[in-house]
C-alpha positions in Angstrom: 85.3 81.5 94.1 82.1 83.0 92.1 83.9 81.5 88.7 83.8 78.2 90.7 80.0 78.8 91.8 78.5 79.9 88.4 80.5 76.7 86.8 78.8 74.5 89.3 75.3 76.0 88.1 76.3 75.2 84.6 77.4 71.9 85.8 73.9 71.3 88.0 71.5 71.7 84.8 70.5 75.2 86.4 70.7 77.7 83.2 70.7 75.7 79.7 72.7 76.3 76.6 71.3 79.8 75.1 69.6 80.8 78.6 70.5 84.5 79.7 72.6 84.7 82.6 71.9 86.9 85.5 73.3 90.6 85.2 76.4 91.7 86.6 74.6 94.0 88.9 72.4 91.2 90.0 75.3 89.0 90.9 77.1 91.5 92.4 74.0 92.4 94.7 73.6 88.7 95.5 76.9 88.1 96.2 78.0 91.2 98.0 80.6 91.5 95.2 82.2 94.6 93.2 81.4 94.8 89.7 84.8 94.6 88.4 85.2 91.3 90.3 81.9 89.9 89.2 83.2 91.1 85.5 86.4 89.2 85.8 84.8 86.2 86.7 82.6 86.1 83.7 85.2 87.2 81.1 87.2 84.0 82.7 84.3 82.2 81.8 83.5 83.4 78.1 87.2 82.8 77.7 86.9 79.3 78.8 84.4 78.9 76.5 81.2 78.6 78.9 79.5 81.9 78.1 79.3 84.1 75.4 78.2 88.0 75.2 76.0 89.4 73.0 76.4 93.6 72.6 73.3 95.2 74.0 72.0 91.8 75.0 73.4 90.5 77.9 75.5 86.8 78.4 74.5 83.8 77.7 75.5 80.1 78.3 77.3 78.7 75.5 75.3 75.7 72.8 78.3 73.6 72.9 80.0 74.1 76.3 83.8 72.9 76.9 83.9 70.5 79.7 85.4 72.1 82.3 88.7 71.3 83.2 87.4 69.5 87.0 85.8 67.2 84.6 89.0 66.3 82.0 91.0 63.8 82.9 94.6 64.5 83.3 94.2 68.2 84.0 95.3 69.4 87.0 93.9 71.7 89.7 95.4 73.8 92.3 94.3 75.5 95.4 95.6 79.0 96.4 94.8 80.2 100.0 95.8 83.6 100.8 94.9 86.2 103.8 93.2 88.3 101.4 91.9 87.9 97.9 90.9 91.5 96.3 92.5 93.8 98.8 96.2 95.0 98.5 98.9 93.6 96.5 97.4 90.2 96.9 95.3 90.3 93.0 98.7 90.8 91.6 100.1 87.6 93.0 97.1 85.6 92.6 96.7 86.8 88.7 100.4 86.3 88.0 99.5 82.3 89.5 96.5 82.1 87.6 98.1 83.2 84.4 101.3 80.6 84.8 98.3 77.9 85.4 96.3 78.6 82.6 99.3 78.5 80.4 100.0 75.3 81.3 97.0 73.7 80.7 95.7 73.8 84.8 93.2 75.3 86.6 93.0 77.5 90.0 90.5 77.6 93.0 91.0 80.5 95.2 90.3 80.9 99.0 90.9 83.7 101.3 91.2 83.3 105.4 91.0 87.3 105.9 93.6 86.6 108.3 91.4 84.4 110.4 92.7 81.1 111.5 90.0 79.6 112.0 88.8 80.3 108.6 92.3 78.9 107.3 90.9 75.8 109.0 87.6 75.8 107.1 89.5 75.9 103.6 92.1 73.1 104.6 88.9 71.3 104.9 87.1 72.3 101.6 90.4 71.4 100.1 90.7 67.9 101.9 87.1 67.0 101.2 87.7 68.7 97.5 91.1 67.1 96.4 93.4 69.4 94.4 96.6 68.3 93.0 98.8 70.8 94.8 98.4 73.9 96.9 99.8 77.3 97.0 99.3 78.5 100.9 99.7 82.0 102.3 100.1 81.3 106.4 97.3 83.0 108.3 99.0 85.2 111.5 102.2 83.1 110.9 104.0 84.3 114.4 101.3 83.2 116.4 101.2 79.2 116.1 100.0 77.2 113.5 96.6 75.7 115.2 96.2 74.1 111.6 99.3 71.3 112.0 96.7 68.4 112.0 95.5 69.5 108.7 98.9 70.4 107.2 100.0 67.2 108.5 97.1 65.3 106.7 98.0 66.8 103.5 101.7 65.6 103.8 100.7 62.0 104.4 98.3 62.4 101.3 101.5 63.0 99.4 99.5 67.1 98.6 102.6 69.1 97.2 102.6 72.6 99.1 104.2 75.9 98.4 104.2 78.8 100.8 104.2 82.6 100.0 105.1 85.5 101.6 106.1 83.2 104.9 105.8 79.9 106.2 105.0 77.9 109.7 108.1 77.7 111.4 107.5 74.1 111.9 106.9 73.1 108.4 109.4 71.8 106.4 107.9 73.0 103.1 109.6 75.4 99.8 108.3 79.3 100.7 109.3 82.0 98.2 109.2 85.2 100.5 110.8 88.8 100.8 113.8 89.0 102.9 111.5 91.2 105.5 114.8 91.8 107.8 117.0 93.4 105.3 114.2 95.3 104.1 113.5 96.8 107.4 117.3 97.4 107.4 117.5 99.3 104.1 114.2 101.6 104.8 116.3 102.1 108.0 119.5 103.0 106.7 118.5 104.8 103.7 116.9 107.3 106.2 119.6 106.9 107.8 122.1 108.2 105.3 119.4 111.2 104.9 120.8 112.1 108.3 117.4 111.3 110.2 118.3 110.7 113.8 114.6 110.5 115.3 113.3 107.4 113.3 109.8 105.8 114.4 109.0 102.8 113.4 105.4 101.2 113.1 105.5 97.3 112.7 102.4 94.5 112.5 103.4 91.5 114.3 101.4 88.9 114.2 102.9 87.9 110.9 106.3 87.0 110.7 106.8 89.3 108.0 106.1 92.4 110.6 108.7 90.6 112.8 111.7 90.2 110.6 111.1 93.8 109.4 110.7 95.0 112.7 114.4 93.2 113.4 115.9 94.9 110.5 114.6 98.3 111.8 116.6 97.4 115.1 119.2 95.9 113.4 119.6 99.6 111.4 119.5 101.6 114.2 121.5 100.3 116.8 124.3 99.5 114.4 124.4 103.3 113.3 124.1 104.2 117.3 120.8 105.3 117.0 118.8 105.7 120.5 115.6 103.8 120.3 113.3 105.7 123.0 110.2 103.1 123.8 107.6 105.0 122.4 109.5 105.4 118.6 108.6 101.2 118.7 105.1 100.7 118.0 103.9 96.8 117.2 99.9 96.5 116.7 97.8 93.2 115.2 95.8 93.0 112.3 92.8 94.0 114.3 94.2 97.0 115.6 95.8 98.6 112.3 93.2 101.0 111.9 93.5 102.8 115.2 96.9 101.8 117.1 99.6 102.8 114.7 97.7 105.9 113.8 96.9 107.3 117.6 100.8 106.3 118.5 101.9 108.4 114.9 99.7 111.2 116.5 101.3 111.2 119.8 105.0 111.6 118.5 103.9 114.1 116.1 102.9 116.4 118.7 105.4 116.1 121.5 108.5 117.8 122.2 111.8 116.6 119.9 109.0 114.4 117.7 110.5 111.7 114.8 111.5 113.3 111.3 110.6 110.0 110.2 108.5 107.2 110.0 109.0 103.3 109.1 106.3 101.4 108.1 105.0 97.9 107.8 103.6 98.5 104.3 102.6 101.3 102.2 98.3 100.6 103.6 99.8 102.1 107.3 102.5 104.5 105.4 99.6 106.5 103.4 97.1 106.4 106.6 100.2 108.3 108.6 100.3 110.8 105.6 96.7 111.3 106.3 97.5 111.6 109.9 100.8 114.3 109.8 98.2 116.3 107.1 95.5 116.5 109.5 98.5 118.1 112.3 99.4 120.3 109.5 102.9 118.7 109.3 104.1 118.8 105.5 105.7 115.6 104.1 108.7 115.7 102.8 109.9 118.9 104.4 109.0 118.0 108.0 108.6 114.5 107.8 109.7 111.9 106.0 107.6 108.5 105.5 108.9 104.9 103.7 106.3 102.2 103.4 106.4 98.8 102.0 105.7 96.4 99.1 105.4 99.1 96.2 101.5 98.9 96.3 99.3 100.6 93.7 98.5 102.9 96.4 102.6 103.7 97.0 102.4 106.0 93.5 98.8 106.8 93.8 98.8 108.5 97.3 98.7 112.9 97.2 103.0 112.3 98.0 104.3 109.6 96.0 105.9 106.9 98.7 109.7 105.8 99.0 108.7 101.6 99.5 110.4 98.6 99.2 109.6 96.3 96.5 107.6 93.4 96.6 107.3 90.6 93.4 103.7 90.0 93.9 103.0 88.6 90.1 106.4 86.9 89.7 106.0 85.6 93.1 102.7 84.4 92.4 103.5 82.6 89.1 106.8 81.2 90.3 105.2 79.5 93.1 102.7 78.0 90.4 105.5 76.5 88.9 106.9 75.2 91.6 103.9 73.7 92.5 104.0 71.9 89.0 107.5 70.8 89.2 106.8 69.3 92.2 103.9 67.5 90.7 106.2 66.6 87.5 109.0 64.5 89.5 112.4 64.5 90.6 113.5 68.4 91.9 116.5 70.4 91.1 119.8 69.4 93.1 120.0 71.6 96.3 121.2 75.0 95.6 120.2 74.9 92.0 117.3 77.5 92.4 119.8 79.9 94.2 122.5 79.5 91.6 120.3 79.9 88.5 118.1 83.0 90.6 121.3 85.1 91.1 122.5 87.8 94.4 121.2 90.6 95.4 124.3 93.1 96.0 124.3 96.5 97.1 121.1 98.7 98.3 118.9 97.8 94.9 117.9 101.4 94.6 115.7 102.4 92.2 114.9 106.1 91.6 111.5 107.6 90.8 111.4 106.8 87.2 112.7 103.1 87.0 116.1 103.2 86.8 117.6 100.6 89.3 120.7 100.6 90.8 122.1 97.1 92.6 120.7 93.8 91.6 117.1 93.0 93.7 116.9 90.1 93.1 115.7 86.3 94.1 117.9 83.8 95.8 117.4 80.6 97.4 118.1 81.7 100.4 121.8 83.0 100.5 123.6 80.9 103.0 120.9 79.0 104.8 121.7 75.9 103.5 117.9 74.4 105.0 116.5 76.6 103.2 118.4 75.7 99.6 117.3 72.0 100.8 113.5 73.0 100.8 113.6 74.8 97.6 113.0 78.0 99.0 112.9 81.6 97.3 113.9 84.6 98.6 113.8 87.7 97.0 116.0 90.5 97.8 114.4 93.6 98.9 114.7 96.4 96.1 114.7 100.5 97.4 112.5 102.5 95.4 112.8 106.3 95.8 110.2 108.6 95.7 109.2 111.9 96.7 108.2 111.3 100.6 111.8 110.6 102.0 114.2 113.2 101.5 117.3 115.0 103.5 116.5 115.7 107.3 115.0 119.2 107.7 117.3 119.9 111.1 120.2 119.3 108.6 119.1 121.5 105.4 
């Protein structure tokens, strides 16, 4: 978004070939930004050939600037709308899209909803009143409705080619590439499981569907291995209460009689807060309690106990749905099931240990036997274990 607003002063006449640009400092200040984000915006820019730096100077607009690419016929533009833009593993899927674009000659305009439907809303309508060739749309609370149809429904008759990540609207008909979020819930599960933990909590966000499936595959784990679920091992919480219900619920089972020896959790953001949280109780992780998270976030080999997680794509998702997007916008699509046979099965746990070695296959398919979902297009990557050093053998049992 601030590489789109500093274009559109280029493109309004408001700094002139050879006028300095505004510091990074003072853009950040006026736009409430980082400074690495303002930075990556302007080396986009000097790459594209709009700006240049001068060492000890500052950055200044370029004699003779490249059109941009809004402005060239036949080059193609594509929206991306995700919950979150800078936060997470979301940079990582929306570079890996921006670097497929860019390789193929197209550009990207970002929007984030911060998991705000109405704010979904407001860039359906930017993008309507903007036109884009194709979008690339991350559903906003995708378990609770889709108050959006109308304007999902407009972009279908406009003949808009959509791809969803990460999830999709139930009613929707449209290609998604997504985790399988119910058989990664199973394997966190089950590899605790075969670490002889009988007192499993689990800690699930459910106003996505992702929290729901993974929530299910928790279940699924448990009461296939004969596990009693007590109520209060369940805890479900929204986006607006991730900061305060999962972690008082973690605080009560740590400190009652017979508490869990371990903990499963939406995604590695809750599964290093509940580090924080058994620290503070003085309870040591590993050797008291164990702790898998989700998605294999920065943060899941940067936290003070390197976190057990399930893999997430993130860049390959990101650049794969960029190239569906431009397949679509190319013609005629694969036969059905062509994206499942050329992706390959996932088989076995797809374990990998500390250091990178992987066991099993992890890998995408279209979808395994859902034969709708082979008819959409759809992508669905096979949950991959990664082992670390904050899930090991039940302490009752050593």
């Amino acid at each position: 978004m601030l590489k789109r607003e500093i274009e559109q002063w280029l493109e309004e006449g408001k700094f002139q070939p050879e006028d300095m640009m505004p510091t990074e400092h003072e853009i950040a200040a006026r736009y409430a930004m980082s400074r690495q984000t303002v930075r990556q915006a302007i080396g986009d820019l000097v790459n594209d050939g709009l700006l240049y730096r001068v060492q000890g100077k500052g950055t200044f607009v370029a004699k003779s600037r490249e059109r941009t690419a809004a402005a060239v016929p036949g080059v193609q533009t594509i929206g991306m709308v995700t919950t979150y833009i800078s936060d997470y593993i979301f940079p990582h899927i929306v570079r890996g899209a921006e670097a497929e674009l860019r390789s193929r000659g197209c550009r990207l305009l970002l929007s984030s909803t911060d998991n705000d439907k109405s704010k979904e809303r407001d860039s359906l309508i930017a993008f309507l009143e903007q036109p884009v060739s194709g979008l690339i749309i991350e559903p906003t609370k995708s378990a609770q409705g889709n108050p959006n149809l109308d304007l999902y429904l407009e972009l279908q008759r406009r003949g808009t080619p959509i791809v969803m990540i990460n999830e999709r609207y139930p009613e929707l008909s449209l290609p998604c590439l997504k985790m399988d979020d119910e058989a990664g819930g199973r394997r966190a599960a089950e590899h605790l499981i075969r670490l002889n933990h009988r007192v499993i909590a689990g800690f699930f966000k459910t106003d996505d569907l992702q929290g729901v499936h993974r929530l299910k595959g928790y279940m699924r784990a448990c009461g296939d291995n004969r596990l009693s679920l007590r109520p209060e091992l369940v805890t479900t919480y929204s986006t607006e209460e991730k900061n305060e219900k999962p972690l008082a619920a973690a605080r009560r089972l740590l400190t009652q009689e017979n508490p869990p020896t371990a903990f499963v959790c939406y995604n590695d953001e809750l599964a290093v807060a509940l580090l924080d949280v058994a620290r503070d109780l003085g309870i040591s992780v590993p050797e008291q309690l164990s702790i898998i998270g989700f998605d294999d976030s920065p943060l899941a080999a940067a936290s003070s106990v390197k976190l057990t997680t399930l893999a997430h794509p993130k860049a390959e998702m990101g650049a794969r749905a960029a190239s569906m997007i431009l397949g679509m916008l190319a013609g005629p699509q694969p036969e059905p099931g062509a994206d499942a046979a050329n992706a390959g099965a996932a088989t076995g746990d797809g374990a990998t240990t500390g250091d990178g070695a992987t066991t099993g296959d992890g890998a995408a398919t279209g979808a395994g036997g859902d034969t709708a979902a082979c008819m959409r297009g759809d992508v669905v990557y096979q949950p991959e274990l990664i082992v670390r050093e904050s899930t090991i053998l039940c302490p009752t049992i050593r």
